[in-house]
C-alpha positions as a Markdown table, in Angstrom:
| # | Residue | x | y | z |
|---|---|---|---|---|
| 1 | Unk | -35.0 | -3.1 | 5.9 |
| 2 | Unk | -32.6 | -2.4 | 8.7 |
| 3 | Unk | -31.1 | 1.0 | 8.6 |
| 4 | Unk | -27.6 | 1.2 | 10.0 |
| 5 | Unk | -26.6 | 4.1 | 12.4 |
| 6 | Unk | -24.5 | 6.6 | 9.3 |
| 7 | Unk | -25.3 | 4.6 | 6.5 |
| 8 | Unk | -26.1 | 6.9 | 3.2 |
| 9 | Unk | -28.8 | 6.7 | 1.1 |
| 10 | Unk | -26.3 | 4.7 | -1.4 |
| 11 | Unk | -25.5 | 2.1 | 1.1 |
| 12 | Unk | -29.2 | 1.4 | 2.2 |
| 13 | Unk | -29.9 | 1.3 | -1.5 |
| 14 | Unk | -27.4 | -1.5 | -2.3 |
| 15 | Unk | -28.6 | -3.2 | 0.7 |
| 16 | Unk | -32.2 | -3.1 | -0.4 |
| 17 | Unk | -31.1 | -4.4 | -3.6 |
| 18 | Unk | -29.1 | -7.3 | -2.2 |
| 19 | Unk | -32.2 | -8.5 | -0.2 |
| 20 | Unk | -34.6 | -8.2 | -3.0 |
| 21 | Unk | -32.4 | -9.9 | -5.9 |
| 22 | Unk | -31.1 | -12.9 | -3.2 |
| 23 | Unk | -28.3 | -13.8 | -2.3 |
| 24 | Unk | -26.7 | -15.9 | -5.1 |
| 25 | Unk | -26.8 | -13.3 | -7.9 |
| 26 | Unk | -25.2 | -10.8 | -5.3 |
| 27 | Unk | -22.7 | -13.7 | -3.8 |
| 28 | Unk | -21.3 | -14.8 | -7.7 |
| 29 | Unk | -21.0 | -10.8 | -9.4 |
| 30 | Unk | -18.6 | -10.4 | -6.0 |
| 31 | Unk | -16.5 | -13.6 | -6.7 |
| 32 | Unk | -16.5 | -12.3 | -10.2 |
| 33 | Unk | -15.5 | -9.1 | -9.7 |
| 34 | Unk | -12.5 | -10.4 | -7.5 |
| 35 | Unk | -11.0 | -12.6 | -9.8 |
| 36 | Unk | -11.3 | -9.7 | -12.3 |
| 37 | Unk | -9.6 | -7.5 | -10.1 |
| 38 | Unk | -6.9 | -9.5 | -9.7 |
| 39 | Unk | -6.2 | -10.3 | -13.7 |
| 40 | Unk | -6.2 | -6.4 | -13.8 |
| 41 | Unk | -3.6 | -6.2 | -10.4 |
| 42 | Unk | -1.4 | -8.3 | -12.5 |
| 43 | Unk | -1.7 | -6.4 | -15.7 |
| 44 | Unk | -1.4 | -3.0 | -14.1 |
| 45 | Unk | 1.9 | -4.6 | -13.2 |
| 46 | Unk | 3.1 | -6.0 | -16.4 |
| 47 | Unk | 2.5 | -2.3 | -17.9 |
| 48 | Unk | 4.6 | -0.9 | -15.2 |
| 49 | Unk | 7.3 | -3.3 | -16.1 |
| 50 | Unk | 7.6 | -2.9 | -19.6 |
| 51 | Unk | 9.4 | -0.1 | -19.9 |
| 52 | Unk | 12.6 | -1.9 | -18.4 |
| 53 | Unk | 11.9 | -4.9 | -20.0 |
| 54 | Unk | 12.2 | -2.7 | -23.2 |
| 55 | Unk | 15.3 | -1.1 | -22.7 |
């Protein structure tokens, strides 16, 4: 494994983990996790809306 110049023990860890599981695995929880971060953008902003909306 290549260790980067002030990477952590967590950040070598993920990296080691990304290597060993491959690629795809790693490449398809990251698209997931993006489209789920945006659905929870637009409901974090909903919520923050409804308080006018109900007045």
């Amino acid at each position: 494994m290549i260790a980067w110049k002030g990477a952590n023990k967590v950040d070598q860890t993920w990296m080691s983990l990304i290597t060993d599981v491959g690629g795809f695995p790693v490449a398809v929880t990251f698209y997931l996790l993006h489209r789920i971060e945006t659905k929870l953008n637009t409901l974090i902003e909903s919520i923050v809306t409804l308080p006018e909306k109900m007045k």
